[in-house]
N, C-alpha and C positions, 0 to 999 in steps of 0.2 A: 447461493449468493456468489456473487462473481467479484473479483477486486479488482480495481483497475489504479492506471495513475494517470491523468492531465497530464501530458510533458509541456504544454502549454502553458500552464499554471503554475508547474513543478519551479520552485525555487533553491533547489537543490541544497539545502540544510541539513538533508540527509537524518532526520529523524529516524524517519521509516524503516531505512536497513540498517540505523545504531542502534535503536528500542528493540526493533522486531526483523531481527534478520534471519530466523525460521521464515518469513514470508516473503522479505525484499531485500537484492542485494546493490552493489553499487556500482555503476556501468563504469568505464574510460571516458566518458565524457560528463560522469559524477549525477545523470539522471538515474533513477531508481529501477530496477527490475523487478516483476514481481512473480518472486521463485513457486508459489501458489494461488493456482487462479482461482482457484473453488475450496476457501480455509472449512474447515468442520470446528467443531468441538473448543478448545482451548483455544484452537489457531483461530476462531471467527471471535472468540472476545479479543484476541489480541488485533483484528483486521478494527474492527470497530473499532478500539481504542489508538490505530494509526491513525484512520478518519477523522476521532479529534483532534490529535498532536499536532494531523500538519499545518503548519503556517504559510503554506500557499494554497491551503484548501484545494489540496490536487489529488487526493486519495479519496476514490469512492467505493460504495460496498453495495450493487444491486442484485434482487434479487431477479432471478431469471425465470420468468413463464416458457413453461411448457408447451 
């Protein structure tokens, strides 16, 4: 699973790296970074449950074919 952010989308509320800042930190210009691109284990329910939180619906979680 791959995690990305919409910067497009991105409303900058900064959920993502206050909740879950194991995965996402916060740029100088207050868009999101995301400190893991491919979460496992503990880190993919917390990626999932960024997916819900965020409010500009700009966090997504796909999976990647081989």
């Amino acid at each position: 699973m791959k995690l990305s952010v919409n910067l497009e989308r991105c409303i900058k509320a900064a959920e993502c790296s206050t909740y879950h800042a194991e995965l996402f930190a916060a740029s100088d210009d207050g868009f999101p970074l995301v400190i893991v691109e491919e979460p496992e284990g503990e880190q993919l329910e917390d990626a999932e449950d960024a997916v819900r939180v965020c409010p500009g619906n700009a966090i997504t979680l796909t999976r990647e074919d081989n």
